[in-house]
DOLODO-585266 format. One line per 8 residues: number of its first residue (from 0); for each residue x, y, z of C-alpha. Coordinates in steps of 0.2 Angstrom, whole numbers, plus 5000, padded with zeros to 4 digits. Layout:
NUM = X/Y/Z; ...
This chain:
0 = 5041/5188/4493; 5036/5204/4493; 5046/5212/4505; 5059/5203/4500; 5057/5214/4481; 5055/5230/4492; 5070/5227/4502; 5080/5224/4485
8 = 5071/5241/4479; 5076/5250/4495; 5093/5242/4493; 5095/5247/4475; 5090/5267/4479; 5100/5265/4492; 5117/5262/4483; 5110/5275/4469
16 = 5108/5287/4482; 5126/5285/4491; 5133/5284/4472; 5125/5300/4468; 5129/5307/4483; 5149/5303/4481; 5147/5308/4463; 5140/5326/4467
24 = 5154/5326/4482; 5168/5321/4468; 5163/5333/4459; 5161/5346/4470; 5178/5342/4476; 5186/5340/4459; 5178/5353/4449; 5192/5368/4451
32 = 5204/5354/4453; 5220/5365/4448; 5232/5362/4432; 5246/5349/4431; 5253/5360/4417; 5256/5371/4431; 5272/5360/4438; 5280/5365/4424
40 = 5279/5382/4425; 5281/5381/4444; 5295/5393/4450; 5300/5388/4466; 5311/5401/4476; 5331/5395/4481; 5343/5401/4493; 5357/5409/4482
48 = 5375/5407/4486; 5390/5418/4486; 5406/5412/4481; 5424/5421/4485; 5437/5423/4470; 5443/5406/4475; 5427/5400/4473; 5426/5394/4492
56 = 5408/5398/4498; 5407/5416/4506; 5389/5416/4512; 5372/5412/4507; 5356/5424/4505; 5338/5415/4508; 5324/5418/4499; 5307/5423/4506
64 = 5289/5414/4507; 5277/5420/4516; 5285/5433/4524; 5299/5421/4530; 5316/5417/4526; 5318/5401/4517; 5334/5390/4517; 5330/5380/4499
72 = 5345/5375/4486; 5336/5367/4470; 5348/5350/4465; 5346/5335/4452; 5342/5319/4456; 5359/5313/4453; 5366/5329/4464; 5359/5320/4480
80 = 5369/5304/4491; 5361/5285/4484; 5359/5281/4500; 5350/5295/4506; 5339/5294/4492; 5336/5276/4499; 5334/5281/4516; 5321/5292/4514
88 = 5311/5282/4500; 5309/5269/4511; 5303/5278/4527; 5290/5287/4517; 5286/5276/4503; 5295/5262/4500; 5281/5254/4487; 5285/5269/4477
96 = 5291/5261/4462; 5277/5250/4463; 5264/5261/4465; 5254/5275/4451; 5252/5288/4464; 5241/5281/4476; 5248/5267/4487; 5230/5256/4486
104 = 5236/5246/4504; 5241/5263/4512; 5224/5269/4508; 5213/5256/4516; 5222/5260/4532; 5218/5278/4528; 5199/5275/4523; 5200/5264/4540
112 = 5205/5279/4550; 5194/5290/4540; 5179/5279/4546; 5186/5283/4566; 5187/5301/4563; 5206/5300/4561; 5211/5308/4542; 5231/5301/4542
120 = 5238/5291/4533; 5237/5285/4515; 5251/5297/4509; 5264/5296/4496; 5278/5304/4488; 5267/5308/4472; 5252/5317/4485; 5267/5324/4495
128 = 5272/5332/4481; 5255/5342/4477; 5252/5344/4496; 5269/5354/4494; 5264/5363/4476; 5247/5364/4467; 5238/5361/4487; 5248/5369/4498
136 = 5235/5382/4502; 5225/5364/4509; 5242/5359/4516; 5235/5361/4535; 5219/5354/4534; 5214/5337/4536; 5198/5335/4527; 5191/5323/4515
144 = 5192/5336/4502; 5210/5337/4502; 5212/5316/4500; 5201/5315/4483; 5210/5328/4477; 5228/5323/4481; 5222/5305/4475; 5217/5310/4458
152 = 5229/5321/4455; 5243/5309/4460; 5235/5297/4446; 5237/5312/4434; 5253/5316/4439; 5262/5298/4436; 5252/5299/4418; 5263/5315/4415
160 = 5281/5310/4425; 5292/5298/4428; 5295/5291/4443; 5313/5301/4445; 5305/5318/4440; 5292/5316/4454; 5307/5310/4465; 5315/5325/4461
168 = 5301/5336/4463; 5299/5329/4482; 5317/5333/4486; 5315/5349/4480; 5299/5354/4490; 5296/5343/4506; 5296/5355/4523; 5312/5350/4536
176 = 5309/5360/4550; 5315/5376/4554; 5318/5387/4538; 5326/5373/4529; 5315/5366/4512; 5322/5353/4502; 5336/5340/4503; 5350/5353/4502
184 = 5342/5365/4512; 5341/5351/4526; 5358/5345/4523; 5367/5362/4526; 5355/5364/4540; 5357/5348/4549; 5375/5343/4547; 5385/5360/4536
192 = 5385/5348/4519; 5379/5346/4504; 5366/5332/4499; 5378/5323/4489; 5390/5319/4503; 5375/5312/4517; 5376/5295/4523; 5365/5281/4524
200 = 5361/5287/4544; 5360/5304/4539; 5349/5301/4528; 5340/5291/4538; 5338/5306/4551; 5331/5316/4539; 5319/5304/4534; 5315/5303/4551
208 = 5309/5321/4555; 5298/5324/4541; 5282/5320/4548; 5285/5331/4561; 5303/5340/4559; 5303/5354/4573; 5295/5341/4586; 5306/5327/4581
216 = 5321/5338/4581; 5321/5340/4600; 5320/5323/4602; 5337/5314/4597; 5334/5300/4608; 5318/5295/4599; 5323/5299/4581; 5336/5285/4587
224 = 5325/5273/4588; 5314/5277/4574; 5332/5275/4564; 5334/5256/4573; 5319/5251/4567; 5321/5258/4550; 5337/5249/4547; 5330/5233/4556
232 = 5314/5234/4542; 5329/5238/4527; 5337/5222/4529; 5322/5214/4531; 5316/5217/4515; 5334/5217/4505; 5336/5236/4504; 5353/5236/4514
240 = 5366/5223/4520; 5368/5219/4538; 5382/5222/4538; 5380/5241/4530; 5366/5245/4542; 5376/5241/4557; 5390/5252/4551; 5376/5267/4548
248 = 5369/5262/4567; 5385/5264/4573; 5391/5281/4566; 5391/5296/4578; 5378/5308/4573; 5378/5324/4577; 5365/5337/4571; 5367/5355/4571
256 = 5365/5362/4589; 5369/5345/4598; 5381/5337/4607; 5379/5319/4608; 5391/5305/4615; 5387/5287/4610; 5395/5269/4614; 5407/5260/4601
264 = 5387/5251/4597; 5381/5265/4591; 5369/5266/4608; 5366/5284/4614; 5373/5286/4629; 5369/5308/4631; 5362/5319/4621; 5362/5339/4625
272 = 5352/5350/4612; 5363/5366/4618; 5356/5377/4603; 5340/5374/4596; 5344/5390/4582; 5359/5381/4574; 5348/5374/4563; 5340/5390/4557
280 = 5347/5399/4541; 5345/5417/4544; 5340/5428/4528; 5359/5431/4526; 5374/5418/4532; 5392/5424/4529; 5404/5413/4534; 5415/5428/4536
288 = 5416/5448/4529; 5400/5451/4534; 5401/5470/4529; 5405/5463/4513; 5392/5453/4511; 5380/5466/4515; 5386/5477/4502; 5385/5462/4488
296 = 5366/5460/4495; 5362/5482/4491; 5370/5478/4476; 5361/5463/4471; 5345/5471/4477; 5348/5485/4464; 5354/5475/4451; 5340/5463/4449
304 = 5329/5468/4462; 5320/5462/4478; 5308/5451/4468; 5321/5440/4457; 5334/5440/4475; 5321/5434/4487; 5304/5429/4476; 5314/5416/4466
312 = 5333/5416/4471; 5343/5403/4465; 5358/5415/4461; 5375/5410/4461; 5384/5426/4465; 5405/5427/4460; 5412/5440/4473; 5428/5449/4471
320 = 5433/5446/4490; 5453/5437/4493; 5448/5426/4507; 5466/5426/4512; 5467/5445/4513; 5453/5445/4522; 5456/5436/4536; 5473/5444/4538
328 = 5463/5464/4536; 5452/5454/4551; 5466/5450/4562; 5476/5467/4559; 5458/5476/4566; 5454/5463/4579; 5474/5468/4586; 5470/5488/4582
336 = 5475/5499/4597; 5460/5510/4598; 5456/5524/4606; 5441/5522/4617; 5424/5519/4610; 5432/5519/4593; 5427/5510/4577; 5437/5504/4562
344 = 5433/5505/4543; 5448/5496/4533; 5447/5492/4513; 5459/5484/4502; 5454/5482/4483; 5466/5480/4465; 5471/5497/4460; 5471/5492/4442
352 = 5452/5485/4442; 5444/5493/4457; 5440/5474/4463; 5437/5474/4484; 5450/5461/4491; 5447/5463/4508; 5433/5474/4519; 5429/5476/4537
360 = 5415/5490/4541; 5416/5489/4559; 5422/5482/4574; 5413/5483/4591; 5395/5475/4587; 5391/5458/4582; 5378/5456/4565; 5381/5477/4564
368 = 5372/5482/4549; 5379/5499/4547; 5396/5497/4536; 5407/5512/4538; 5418/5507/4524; 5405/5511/4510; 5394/5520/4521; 5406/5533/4534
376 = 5407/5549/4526; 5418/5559/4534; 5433/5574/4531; 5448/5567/4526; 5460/5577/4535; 5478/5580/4525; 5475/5563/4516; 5468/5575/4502
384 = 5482/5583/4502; 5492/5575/4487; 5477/5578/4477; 5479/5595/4479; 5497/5594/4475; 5495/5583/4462; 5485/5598/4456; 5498/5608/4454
392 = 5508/5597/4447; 5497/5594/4435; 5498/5614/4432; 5517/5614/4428; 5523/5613/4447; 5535/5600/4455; 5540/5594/4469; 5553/5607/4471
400 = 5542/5621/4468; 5543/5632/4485; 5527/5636/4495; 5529/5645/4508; 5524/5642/4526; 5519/5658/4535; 5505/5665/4542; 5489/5670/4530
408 = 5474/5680/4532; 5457/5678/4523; 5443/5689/4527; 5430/5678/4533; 5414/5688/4543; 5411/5670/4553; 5426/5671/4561; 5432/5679/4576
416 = 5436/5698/4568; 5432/5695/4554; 5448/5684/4549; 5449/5667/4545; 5469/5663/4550; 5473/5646/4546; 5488/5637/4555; 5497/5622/4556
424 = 5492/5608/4569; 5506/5614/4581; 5502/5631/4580; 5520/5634/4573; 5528/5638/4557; 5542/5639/4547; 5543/5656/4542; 5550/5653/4526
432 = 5546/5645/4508; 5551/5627/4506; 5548/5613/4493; 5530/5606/4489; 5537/5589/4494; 5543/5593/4511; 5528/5604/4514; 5518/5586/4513
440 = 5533/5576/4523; 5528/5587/4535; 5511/5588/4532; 5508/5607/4534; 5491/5616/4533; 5497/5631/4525; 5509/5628/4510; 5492/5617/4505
448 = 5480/5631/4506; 5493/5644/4498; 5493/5631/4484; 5477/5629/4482; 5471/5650/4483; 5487/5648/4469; 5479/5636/4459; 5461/5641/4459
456 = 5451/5634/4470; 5438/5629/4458; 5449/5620/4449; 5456/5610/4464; 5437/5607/4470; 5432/5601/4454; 5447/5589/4454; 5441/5582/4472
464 = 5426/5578/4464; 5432/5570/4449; 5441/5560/4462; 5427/5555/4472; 5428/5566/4485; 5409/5577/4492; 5412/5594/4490; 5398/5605/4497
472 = 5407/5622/4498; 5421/5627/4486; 5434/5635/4499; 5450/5636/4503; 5448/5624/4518; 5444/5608/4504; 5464/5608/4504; 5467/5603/4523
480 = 5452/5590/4522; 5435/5602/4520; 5426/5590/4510; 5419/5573/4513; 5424/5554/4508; 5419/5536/4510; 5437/5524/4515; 5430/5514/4499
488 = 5431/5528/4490; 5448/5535/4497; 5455/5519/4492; 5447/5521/4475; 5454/5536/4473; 5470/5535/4479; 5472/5520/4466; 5475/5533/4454
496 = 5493/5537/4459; 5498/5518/4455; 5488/5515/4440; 5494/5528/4428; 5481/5541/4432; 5464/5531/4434; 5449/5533/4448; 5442/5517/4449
504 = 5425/5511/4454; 5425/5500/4468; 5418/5482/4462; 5410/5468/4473; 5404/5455/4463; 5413/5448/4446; 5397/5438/4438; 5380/5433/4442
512 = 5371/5417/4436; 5355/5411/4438; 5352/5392/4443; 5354/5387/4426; 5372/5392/4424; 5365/5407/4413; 5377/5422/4416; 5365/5439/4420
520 = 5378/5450/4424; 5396/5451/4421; 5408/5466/4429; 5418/5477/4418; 5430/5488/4428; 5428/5507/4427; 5441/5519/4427; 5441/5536/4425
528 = 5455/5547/4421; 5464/5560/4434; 5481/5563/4429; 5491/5559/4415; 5502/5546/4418; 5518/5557/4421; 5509/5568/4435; 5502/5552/4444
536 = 5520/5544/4444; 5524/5561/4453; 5510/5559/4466; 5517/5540/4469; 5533/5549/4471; 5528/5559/4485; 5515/5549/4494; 5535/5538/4494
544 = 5541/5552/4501; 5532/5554/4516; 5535/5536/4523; 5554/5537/4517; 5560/5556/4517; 5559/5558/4536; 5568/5543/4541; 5564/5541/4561
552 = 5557/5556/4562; 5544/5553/4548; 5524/5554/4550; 5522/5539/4543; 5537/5526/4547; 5525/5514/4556; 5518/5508/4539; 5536/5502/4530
560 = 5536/5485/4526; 5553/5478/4524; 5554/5470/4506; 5540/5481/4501; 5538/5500/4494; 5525/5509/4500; 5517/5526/4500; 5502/5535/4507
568 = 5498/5549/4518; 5491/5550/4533; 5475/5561/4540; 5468/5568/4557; 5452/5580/4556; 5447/5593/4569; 5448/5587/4590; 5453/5568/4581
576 = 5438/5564/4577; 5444/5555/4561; 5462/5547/4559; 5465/5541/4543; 5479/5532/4533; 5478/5529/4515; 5492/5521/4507; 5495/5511/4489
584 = 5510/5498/4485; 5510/5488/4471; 5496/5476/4470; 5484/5485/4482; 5476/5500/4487; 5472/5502/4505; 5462/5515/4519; 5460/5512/4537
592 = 5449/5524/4547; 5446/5527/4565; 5434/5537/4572; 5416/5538/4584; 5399/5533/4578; 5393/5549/4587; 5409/5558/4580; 5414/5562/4596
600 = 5431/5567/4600; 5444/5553/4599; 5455/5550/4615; 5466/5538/4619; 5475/5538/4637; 5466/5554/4640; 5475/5564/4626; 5470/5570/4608
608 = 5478/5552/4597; 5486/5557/4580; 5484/5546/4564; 5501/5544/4562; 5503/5535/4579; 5488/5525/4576; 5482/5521/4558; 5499/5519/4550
616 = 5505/5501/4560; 5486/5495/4556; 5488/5496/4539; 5506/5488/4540; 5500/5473/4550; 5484/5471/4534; 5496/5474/4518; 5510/5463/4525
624 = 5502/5449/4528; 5487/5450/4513; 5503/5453/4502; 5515/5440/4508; 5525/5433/4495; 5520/5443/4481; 5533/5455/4471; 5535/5473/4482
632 = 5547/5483/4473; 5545/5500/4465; 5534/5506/4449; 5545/5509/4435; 5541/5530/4431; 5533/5531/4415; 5544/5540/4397; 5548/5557/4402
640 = 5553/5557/4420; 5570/5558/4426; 5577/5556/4444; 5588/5570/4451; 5594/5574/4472; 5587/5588/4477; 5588/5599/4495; 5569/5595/4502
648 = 5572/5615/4509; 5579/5625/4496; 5573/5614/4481; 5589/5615/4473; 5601/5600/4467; 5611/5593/4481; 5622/5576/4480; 5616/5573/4499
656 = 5596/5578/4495; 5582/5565/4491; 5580/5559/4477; 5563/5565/4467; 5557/5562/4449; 5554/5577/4437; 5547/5579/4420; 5561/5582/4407
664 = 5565/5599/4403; 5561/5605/4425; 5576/5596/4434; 5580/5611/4446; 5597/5619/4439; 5611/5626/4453; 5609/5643/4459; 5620/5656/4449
672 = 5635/5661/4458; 5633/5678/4468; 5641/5692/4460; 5655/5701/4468; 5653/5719/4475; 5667/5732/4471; 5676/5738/4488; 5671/5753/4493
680 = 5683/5772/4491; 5687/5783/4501; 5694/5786/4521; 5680/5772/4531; 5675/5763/4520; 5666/5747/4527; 5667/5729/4517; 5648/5724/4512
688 = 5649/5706/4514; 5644/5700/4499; 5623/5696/4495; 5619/5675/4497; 5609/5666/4488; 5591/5670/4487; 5577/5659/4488; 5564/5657/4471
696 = 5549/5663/4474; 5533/5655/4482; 5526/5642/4467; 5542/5643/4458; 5554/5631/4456; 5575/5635/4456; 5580/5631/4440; 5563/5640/4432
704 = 5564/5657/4437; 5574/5675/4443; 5570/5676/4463; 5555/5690/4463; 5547/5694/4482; 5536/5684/4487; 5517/5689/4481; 5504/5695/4495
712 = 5490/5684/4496; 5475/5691/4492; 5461/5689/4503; 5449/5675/4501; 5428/5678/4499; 5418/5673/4516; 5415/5655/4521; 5430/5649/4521
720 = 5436/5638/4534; 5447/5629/4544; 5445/5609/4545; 5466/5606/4552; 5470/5589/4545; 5485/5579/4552; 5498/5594/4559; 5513/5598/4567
728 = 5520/5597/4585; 5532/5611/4590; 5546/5610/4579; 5563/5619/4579; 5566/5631/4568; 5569/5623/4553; 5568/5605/4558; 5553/5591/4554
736 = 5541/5595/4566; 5531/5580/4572; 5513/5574/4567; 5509/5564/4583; 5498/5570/4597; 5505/5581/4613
């Protein structure tokens, strides 16, 4: 019997041999085992979601792991469809509920396939949930080392949660193929909804591609089958109704990038994957205002930073954008006549808050990242003009004071001789002083930079600034467009003659919150003042004036809306390579710009196009349309203003004139009657007729002053020079020339 002790002694060293060896591997395998405590703490990243004003979703912005752009929208338990829920518990764990984390049945299938070299199997929802967390840098490798670890773990982890939290967890972190993570990451991937609204086959698809999503994806006709036997197994075990899962069997499904036709059966008669990238979630998705959307990400990005946008996401982002607006500022560009190779900037936003409406940067190239209305600086051509006359209103003008429209010299060593000569656009002139109104109606360089050399031009490039405009040199050409601006910031600025005096800031977004609700950011609308409110109803008045004054012949008739009053001012730069109109009306404040990426000359039929021919109709096509149905009439002018006609030529009162606004106390008064001259004595004595009436001075009105001769210029320091804004074709003596283009 005594080999029969040494057997037992072999035996017995044996097992204490194998148990000390599976205890030193346990423990080597369990020893740095990582800390539940860190679920708690674990910050998992979300795709964060932008919202228009009408709370309709705009677009969404992924968030990054790993260097790639992840499609993840964090929801409760109770935020995702019962019978999806269902679905997937019972294709990946249906023992869950009866279960503590490790499903002991499973797992003798998985020791079994260990023992034939094959680690699978044995997973549940509570290991898939540390494989997807707390083990993800073991995620890809299939090693006993990984199983004892996800085993105990899972026993810990249904110690600290219930089974809904770790549910919840699962939803939250389980891969879907593609970019999408989590249940509401794969529902707007797969099929454009939220969790909440999937169906029981839905749901099922879903379940069906998580072992191997990108592989199964491809394969609708065998995802088809798995969901047949799925639904056969349900009502097998009482999950589901016959009845229920023939009506789940028989629905139509259709996942993103498929087109699929199927018998009233539900069989699958042709499938066609046509594009295998609908799925995918780029690192930004607008549904539409792409621009805009960009912009709301720079700001985001400078608000919070990459880290807290990207790293954890999860923002819900309230934008400012009027979806209704911007389709109809889409459709007005989109049916823009252009000239060739052109691009379009247009920008609507509230001229009392600075919110943005309505944006388009750009045209001619799809996912274009460069958005010209916040980023396009360019010269503004005579759309600065009423700043500068506002200037000098603000200086004690008004719109009748005379400028005169002659030829001027300024010594300027860069020009030809020495001489820098500014002219109109046609290369005409008038040859005599008229009203600072028509001078704008016609849109004439020089009354502009004789009123700016009057005024100072200091103080008229300071006021630019204030008003948002970039000024590098501080010369006489700032008043014909020499300075720089943004359409965003035209827009901005030009606000100011509708709101009382105020530049606003342009806003994007109204609040931030986190995925809590928790509000990080709520806009406040900046306004700076410009004018005074009298001065700015003045500008309003003429910005009227140049739609209105001209009738047919007016620069700007193609952006009258019927029903609605408007004003604005339009603006062509140097050999057309910027055309601009800017105009306001109650409610909005609006800029379309035209012009080359390469700044090229603009032409259009192989001639130089004109703002007033091109700009004005787009605008009126936008503002019509965004502002159907809403009240159009006129701004009632502030205390202090009174209405009088007046000659647009001679600035003095005339029942036929136009009818301008004036501070009280500056209405332009009748011109004194001549007085008579005695008749001459004497043998041949001639009759002197009697003198006429003599024109105020230049920067004078009628009613303000005796009739002095007109000053001389003085000549202006080197430097200056000529940008020619919109201009002039060859007019008659003394009749409106024409802005448009020979």
């Amino acid at each position: 019997m005594r080999w029969l002790r040494l057997f037992a002694l072999s035996l017995l060293a044996l097992f204490l041999g194998a148990g000390l060896a599976l205890g030193y591997v346990a423990y080597a395998f369990t020893r740095d085992l990582p800390d539940l405590a860190q679920l708690d703490r674990l910050r998992l990243t979300a795709t964060s979601t932008l919202y228009a004003r009408d709370g309709s979703l705009l677009a969404q912005i992924a968030s990054v792991e790993e260097g790639r752009a992840i499609h993840r929208g964090l929801v409760r338990l109770s935020q995702v469809s019962p019978a999806a829920v269902a679905a997937i518990v019972f294709s990946e764990d249906r023992r869950y509920f009866q279960h503590y984390g490790v499903d002991f049945l499973r797992l003798f299938g998985a020791l079994y396939a260990v023992l034939k070299g094959d680690l699978q199997g044995g997973s549940t929802i509570s290991t898939q949930v540390l494989k997807n967390t707390l083990l993800k840098d073991l995620a890809q490798e299939r090693t006993l080392e990984r199983k004892i670890k996800e085993w105990i773990l899972a026993l810990e982890l249904e110690r600290r949660y219930t089974k809904e939290e770790i549910l919840e967890m699962y939803l939250n972190v389980i891969p879907w193929g593609g970019n999408a993570v989590g249940i509401a990451g794969a529902a707007e991937a797969y099929f454009g909804k939220d969790p909440g609204g999937l169906s029981l086959a839905e749901g099922l698809y879903l379940a069906s591609l998580i072992p191997a999503p990108n592989a199964r994806y491809g394969d609708l006709k065998g995802v088809r089958e798995r969901m047949r036997r799925l639904l056969n197994e349900m009502v097998a075990e009482g999950w589901v109704s016959r009845e229920v899962a023939e009506a789940a069997w028989r629905e139509p499904l259709e996942p993103s990038g498929w087109r699929a036709r199927y018998d009233e059966e539900g069989n699958l008669l042709e499938a066609r994957l046509v594009d295998p990238e609908a799925r995918l979630v780029r690192s930004i998705s607008p549904k539409m205002a792409s621009h805009f959307v960009l912009e709301v990400r720079r700001f985001l990005e400078a608000r919070f930073g990459k880290e807290k946008v990207y790293g954890e996401g999860g923002l819900k982002v309230y934008t400012t954008l009027d979806p209704a607006m911007q389709r109809a500022a889409e459709a007005a560009a989109q049916r823009a006549r252009l000239p060739e190779g052109a691009e379009l900037a247009l920008v609507g936003l509230d001229p009392e808050t600075g919110e943005v409406l309505a944006l388009v940067g750009g045209i001619r190239r799809e996912n274009d990242q460069y958005n010209r209305a916040t980023r396009a600086l360019r010269n503004p051509g005579s759309a600065v003009k009423p700043f500068v006359y506002a200037t000098a209103l603000e200086a004690g003008w008004t719109q009748a004071t005379l400028v005169p429209d002659r030829p001027l010299e300024f010594p300027d060593p860069s020009q030809p001789g020495g001489v820098w000569r500014p002219k109109n656009f046609s290369g005409t002139f008038l040859n005599r002083s008229i009203t600072l109104r028509y001078a704008l109606d016609l849109s004439l360089n020089l009354p502009a930079i004789y009123t700016a050399h009057q005024l100072g031009v200091e103080k008229v490039a300071e006021k630019l600034a204030q008003a948002g405009f970039a000024v590098r040199y501080p010369t006489l050409a700032i008043a014909i467009g020499g300075a720089s601006i943004t359409p965003i910031d035209l827009a901005a600025a030009y606000a100011a003659f509708v709101n009382g005096g105020y530049r606003v800031a342009p806003i994007f977004v109204a609040r931030v919150e986190d995925a809590r609700g928790e509000v990080l950011y709520r806009a406040t609308p900046e306004r700076r003042l410009l004018f005074d409110p009298l001065v700015a109803y003045q500008g309003w008045d003429l910005l009227k004036g140049y739609v209105y004054d001209l009738g047919e012949k007016g620069l700007a008739k193609g952006a009258r809306i019927p029903g609605r009053v408007v004003g604005g001012k339009t603006g062509t730069t140097n050999e057309a390579r910027d055309l601009w109109f800017a105009g306001v009306t109650r409610g909005l404040s609006a800029v379309v710009w035209v012009g080359r990426d390469d700044n090229r000359p603009l032409r259009m039929g192989g001639r130089e196009p004109s703002s007033s021919v091109v700009n004005p109709p787009i605008w009126r096509d936008f503002v019509a349309e965004a502002l159907r149905g809403r009240p159009g009439q006129d701004f009632p002018p502030p205390p202090g203003l009174v209405r009088a006609r007046v000659d647009l030529l001679s600035g003095y009162p005339s029942a036929g004139g136009v009818e301008m606004v004036f501070p009280e106390g500056k209405v332009p008064a009748p011109p004194s009657p001549p007085k008579p001259t005695p008749p001459a004595e004497g043998p041949g004595a001639q009759e002197t007729p009697p003198t006429g009436l003599q024109s105020p001075a230049p920067g004078e009105s009628p009613a303000l002053q005796a009739p002095p001769p007109e000053p001389t210029l003085p000549a202006e320091g080197p430097g200056a020079r000529e940008t020619p804004p919109t201009g002039l074709q060859s007019p008659a003596p003394q009749a409106p020339p024409s802005e448009e283009a020979p």
